[in-house]
C-alpha positions in Angstrom: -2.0 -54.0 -18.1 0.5 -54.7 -20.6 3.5 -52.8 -22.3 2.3 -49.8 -24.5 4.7 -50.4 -26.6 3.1 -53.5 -27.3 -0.3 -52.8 -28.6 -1.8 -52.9 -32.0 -4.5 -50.9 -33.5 -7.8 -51.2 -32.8 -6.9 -53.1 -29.1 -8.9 -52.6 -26.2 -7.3 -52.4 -22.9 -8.8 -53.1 -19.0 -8.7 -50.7 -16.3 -7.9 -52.3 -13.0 -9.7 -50.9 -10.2 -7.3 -50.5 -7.2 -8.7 -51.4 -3.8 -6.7 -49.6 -0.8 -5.4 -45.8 -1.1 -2.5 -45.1 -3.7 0.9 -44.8 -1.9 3.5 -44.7 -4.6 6.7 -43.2 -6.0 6.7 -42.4 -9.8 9.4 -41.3 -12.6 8.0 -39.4 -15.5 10.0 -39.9 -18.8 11.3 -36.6 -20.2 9.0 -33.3 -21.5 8.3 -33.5 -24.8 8.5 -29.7 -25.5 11.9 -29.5 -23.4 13.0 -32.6 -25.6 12.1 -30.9 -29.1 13.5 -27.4 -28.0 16.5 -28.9 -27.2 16.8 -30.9 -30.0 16.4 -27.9 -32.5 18.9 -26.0 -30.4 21.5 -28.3 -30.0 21.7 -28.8 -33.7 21.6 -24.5 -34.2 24.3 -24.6 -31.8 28.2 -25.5 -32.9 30.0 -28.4 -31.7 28.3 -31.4 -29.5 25.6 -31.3 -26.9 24.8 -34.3 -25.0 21.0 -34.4 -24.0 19.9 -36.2 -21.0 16.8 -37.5 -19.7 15.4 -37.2 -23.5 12.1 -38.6 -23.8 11.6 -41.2 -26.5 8.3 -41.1 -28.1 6.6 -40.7 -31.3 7.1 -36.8 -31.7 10.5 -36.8 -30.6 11.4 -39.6 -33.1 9.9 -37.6 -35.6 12.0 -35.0 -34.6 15.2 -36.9 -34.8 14.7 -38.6 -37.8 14.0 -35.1 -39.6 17.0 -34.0 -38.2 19.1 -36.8 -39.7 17.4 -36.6 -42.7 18.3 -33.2 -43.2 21.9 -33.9 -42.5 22.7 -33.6 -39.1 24.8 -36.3 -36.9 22.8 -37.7 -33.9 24.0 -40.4 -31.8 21.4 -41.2 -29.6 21.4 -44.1 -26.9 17.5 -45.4 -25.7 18.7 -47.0 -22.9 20.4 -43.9 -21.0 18.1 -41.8 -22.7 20.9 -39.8 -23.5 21.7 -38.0 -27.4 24.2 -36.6 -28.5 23.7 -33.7 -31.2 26.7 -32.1 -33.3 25.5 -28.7 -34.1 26.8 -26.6 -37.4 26.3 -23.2 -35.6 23.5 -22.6 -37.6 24.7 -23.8 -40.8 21.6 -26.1 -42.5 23.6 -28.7 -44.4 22.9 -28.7 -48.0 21.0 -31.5 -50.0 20.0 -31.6 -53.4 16.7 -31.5 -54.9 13.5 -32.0 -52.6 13.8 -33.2 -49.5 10.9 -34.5 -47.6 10.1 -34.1 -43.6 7.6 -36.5 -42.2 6.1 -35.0 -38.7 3.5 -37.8 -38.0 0.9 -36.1 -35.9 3.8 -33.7 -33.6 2.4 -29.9 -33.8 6.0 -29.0 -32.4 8.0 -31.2 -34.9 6.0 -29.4 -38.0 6.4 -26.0 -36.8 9.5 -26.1 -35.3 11.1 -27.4 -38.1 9.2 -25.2 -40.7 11.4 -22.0 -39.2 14.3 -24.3 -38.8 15.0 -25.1 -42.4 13.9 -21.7 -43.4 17.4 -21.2 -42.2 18.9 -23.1 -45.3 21.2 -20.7 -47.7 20.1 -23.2 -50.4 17.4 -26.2 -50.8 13.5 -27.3 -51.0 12.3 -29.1 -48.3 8.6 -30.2 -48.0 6.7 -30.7 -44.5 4.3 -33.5 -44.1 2.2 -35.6 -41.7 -0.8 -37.9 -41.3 -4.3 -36.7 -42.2 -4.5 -35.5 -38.9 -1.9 -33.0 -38.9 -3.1 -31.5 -42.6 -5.9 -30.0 -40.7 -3.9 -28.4 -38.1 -3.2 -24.9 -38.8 0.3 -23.4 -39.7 -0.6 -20.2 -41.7 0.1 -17.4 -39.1 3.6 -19.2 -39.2 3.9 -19.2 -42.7 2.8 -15.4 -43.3 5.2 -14.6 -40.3 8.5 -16.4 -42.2 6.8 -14.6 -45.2 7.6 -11.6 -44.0 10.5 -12.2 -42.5 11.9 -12.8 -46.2 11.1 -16.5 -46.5 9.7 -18.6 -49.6 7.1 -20.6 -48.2 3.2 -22.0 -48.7 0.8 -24.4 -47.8 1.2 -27.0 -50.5 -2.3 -27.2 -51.1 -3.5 -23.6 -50.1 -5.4 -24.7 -47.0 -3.2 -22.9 -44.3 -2.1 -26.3 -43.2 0.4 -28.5 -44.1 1.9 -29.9 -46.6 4.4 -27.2 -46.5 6.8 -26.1 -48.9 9.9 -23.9 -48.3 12.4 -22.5 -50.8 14.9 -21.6 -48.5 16.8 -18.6 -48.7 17.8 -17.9 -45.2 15.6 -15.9 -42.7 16.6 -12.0 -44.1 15.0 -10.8 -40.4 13.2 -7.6 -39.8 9.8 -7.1 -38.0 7.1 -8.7 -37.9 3.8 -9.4 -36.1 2.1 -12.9 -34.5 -1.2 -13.9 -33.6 -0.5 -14.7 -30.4 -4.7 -16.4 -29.5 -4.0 -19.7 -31.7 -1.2 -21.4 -30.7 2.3 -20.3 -28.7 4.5 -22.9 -31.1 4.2 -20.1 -33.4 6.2 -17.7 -31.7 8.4 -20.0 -30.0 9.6 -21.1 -33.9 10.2 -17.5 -35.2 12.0 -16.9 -31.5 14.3 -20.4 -31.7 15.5 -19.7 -35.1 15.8 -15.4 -34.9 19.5 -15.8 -33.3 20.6 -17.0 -36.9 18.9 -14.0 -38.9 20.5 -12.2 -41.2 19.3 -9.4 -39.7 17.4 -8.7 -36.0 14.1 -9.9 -35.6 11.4 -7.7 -33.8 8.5 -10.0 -33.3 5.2 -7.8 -32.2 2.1 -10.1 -30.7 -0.8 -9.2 -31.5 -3.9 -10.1 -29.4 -3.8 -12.7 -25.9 -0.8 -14.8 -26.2 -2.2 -18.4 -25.7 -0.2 -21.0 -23.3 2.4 -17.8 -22.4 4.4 -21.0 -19.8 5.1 -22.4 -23.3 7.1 -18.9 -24.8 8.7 -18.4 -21.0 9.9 -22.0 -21.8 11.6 -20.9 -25.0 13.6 -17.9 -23.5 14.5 -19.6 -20.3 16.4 -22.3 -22.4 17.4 -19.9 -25.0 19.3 -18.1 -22.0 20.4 -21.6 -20.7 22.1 -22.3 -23.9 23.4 -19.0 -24.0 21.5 -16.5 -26.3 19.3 -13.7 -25.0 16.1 -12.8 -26.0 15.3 -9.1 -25.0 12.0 -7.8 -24.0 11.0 -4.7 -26.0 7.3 -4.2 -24.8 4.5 -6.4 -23.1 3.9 -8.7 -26.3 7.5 -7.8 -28.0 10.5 -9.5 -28.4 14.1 -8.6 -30.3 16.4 -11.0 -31.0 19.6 -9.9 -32.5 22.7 -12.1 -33.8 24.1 -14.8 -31.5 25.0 -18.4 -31.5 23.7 -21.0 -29.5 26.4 -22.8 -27.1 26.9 -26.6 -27.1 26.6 -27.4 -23.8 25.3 -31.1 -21.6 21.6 -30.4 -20.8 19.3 -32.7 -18.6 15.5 -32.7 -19.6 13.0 -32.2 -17.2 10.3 -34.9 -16.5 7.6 -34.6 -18.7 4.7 -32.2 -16.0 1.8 -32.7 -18.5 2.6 -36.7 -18.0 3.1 -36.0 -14.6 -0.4 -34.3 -14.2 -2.3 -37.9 -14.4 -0.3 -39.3 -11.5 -0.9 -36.3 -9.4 -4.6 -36.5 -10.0 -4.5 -40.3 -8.7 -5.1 -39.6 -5.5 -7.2 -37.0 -5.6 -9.4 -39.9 -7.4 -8.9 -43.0 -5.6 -7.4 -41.5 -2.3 -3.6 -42.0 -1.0 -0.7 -40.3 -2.1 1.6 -40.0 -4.9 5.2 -38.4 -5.3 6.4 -37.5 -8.6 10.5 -37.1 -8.6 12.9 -34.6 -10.4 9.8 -32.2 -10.5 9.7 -28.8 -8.6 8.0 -25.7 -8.4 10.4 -24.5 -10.4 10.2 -26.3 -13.3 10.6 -24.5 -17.1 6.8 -26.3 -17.5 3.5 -24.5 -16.6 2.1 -27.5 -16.2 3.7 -28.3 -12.9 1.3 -25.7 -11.5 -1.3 -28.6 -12.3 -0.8 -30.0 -8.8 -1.8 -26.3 -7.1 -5.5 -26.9 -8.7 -5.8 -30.2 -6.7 -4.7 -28.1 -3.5 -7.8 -25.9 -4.3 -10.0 -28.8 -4.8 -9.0 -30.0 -1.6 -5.7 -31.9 -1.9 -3.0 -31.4 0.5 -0.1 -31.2 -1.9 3.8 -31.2 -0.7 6.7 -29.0 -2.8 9.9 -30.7 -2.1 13.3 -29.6 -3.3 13.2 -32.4 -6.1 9.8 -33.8 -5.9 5.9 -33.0 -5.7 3.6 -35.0 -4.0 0.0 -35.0 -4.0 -2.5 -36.8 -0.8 -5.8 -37.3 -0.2 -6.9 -38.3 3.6 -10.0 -39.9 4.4 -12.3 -37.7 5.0 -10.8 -35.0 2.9 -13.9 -33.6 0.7 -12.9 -32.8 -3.0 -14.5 -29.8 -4.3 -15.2 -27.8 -7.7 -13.3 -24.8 -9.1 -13.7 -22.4 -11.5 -10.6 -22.0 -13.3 -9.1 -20.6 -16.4 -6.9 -23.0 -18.2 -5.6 -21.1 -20.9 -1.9 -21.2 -19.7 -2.1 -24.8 -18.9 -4.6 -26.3 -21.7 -2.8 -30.2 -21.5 -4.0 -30.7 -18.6 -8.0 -30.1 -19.3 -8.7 -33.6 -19.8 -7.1 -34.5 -16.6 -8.9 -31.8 -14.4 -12.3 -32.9 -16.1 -11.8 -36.6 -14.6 -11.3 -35.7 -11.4 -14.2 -33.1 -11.8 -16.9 -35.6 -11.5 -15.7 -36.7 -8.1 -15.8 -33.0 -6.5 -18.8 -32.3 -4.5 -19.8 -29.8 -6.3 -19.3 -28.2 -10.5 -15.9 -27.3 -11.9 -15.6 -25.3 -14.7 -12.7 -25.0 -17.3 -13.0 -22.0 -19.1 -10.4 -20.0 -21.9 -9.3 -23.2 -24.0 -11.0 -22.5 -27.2 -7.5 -23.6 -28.8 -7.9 -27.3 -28.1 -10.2 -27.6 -30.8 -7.4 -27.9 -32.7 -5.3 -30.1 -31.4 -4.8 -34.1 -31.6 -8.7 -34.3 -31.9 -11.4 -31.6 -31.3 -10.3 -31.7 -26.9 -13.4 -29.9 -25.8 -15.9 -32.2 -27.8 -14.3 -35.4 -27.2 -14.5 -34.7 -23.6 -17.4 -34.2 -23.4 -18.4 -36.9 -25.3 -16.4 -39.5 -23.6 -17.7 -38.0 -19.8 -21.6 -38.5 -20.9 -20.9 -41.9 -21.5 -19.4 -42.8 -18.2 -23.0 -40.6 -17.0 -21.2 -37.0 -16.2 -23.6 -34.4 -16.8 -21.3 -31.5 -18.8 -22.3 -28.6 -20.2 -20.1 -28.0 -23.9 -19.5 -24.5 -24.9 -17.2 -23.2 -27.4 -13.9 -22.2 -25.8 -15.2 -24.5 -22.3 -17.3 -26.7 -20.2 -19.0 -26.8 -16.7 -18.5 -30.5 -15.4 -20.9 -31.6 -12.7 -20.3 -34.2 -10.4 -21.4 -37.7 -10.7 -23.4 -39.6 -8.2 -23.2 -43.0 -9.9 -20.5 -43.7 -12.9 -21.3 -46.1 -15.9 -18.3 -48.7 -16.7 -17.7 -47.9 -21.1 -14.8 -48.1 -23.6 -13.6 -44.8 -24.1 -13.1 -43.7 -27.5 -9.5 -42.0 -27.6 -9.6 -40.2 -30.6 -5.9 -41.2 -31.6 -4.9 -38.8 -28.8 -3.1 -39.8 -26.3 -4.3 -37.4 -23.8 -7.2 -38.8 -23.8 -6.0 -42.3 -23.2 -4.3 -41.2 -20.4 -6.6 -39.0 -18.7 -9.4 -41.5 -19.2 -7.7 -44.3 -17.5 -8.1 -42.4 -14.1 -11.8 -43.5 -14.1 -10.9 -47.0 -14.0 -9.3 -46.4 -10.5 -12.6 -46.7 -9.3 -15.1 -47.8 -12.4 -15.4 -51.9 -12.8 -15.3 -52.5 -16.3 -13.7 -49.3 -17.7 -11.9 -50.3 -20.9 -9.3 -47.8 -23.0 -9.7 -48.7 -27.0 -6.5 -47.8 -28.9 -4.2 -48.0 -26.0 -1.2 -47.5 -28.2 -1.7 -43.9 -29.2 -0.2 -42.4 -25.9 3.0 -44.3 -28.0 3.1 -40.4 -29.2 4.4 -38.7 -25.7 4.5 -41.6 -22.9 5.0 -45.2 -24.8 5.3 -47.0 -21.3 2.4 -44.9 -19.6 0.3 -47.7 -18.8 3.1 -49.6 -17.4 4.0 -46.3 -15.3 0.2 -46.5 -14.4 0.0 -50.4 -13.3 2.8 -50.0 -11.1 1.7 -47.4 -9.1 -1.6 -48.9 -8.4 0.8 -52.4 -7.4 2.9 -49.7 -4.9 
């Protein structure tokens, strides 16, 4: 298994079976949503932050190379993973004319940065990506910023990007978000609100989707020094403050983390991811509890979490909701089919609209390999499998799926990964990650 980095379009990569139980140590790369929060808020902030641990991916060079092109001074170093940000204390710097954002296929990057420049006293700016991304929605964010006193449409009157902005500043005031399509939404309106002209009271109507995610938000809001105050059970006011520079290290990355975890659980062993803790600012660390209900015996160290399967140890079927943790579907579907009895994954509806269409590719992708699934619209009951087929797994230019995928080949001769380079987006050396810890 060669470098991620390395592969062109269209290539077609071998799982490796491993032979003996898993007994490995592994380092996840930093979390992309810690990476992008911090990115935005470092630049909000005044003076110089110096991110560690940042992780270097597609999204978060999207991110960065918005952020220089709208002006701001990043001095970023691959090797320590290290950048350093100098912020303007909320001060977007001006440009003439249209300036133009390229997001690539990173949900956070487009709306993240369509509340950021909304910030701007002065200046067009237009938000763009790859085919992909001008289906993914973004209208509950622009009617939000819309009433919040922003200029702002979708380009071509679709609810998704392009996305145009005649900034103004964000005047403030109150306003309401759907919180049942996605939490990015309300994590923009609450990462920019400290730079209002006025308080922002932000009402949620409806079940907030992936609530970890807006816990996320506030937690390193607070870290970096501004308080978000809870008005209600789906409320939030954020009044005038300024972000503080500060030196911030990144978590590792616990949706990245999840496919190591489930290693074991898959082809038996153990495996200890470092720097991750029960504590983590990431809902998806609780990924490792659902392998402790399946049967797992899982370990919570003070900087670590580790994840065994004993022989004889009898994997079996759960019925979970997965709503606050919906990155790690795909993962808990491949382990499914090697439970003793059905897991289902209900309360994702959302993923539909994601990198691909989650719940259908799936499902697709597990009948191939011979997993009997039943497909509903916000789920799926997965059944387990008494004999697996070896196939090349269609990815879907998502790089969840890559990743999650390639735990069949633990076990399945022949099970081949097309378009390896798409987990490039959150995890560009995953599959070198992955080799080694089947060498451990």
């Amino acid at each position: 298994m060669g470098s991620g980095k390395a592969y062109m379009d269209n290539q077609i990569l071998k799982i490796e079976p491993v032979h003996k139980p898993l007994n490995a140590t592994v380092e996840i790369p930093g979390s992309k949503s810690i990476t992008n929060r911090a990115l935005l808020i470092a630049a909000l902030a005044e003076g110089r932050s110096v991110l560690r641990n940042v992780l270097f991916s597609d999204d978060s060079h999207y991110f960065m190379r918005c952020l220089q092109t709208i002006g701001y001074q990043l001095e970023i170093d691959e090797t320590s993973r290290t950048v350093a940000v100098t912020g303007t204390g909320g001060q977007i710097p001006k440009h003439e004319g249209l300036l133009e954002l390229f997001v690539g296929n990173a949900g956070t990057a487009a709306r993240f940065l369509t509340a950021f420049v909304s910030l701007a006293e002065q200046g067009s700016f237009r938000i763009d990506g790859i085919p992909r991304m001008r289906q993914r929605p973004i209208q509950d964010l622009i009617d939000a910023l819309q009433t919040l006193g922003v200029r702002i449409e979708s380009e071509q009157q679709t609810g998704c990007p392009p996305v145009r902005i005649e900034a103004k500043g964000l005047q403030g005031g109150r306003v309401s978000i759907p919180g049942n399509k996605s939490s990015q939404y309300l994590s923009a309106i609450l990462l920019t609100a400290p730079y209002a002209k006025n308080p922002v009271d932000i009402e949620v109507s409806g079940e907030l989707l992936s609530a970890p995610y807006i816990d996320m938000t506030k937690r390193m809001m607070e870290q970096f020094g501004v308080h978000v105050e809870r008005t209600g059970n789906a409320s939030y006011r954020v009044s005038n403050q300024m972000y503080q520079r500060r030196e911030y290290i990144i978590e590792p990355d616990a949706s990245g983390a999840s496919y190591f975890l489930a290693a074991p659980a898959i082809a038996g062993g153990k495996v200890k991811i470092t720097n991750l803790t029960q504590n983590s600012l990431q809902g998806d660390a609780k990924f490792a509890g659902l392998l402790e209900q399946m049967g797992c015996t899982v370990r919570w160290g003070a900087d670590f979490i580790e994840v065994e399967k004993k022989d004889g140890q009898v994997l079996t079927g759960i019925d979970v909701d997965l709503n606050e943790m919906s990155d790690t579907t795909m993962t808990l579907a491949a382990v499914a089919p090697f439970a003793s009895s059905p897991t289902t994954i209900r309360n994702i509806g959302h993923i539909r609209i994601k990198e691909t269409d989650r719940i259908h590719a799936v499902v697709t992708e597990l009948r191939k390999l011979g997993v009997t699934v039943e497909e509903w619209e916000d789920g799926m009951r997965i059944e387990p499998a008494k004999q697996l087929t070896p196939a090349a797994i269609d990815t879907y230019d998502d790089h969840r799926m890559a990743m999650a995928f390639s735990l069949f080949g633990l076990t399945i001769e022949g099970l081949e990964i097309k378009d390896p380079g798409c987990v490039s987006k959150t995890f560009p050396n995953f599959f070198d990650v992955f080799a080694d810890m089947c060498k451990q």
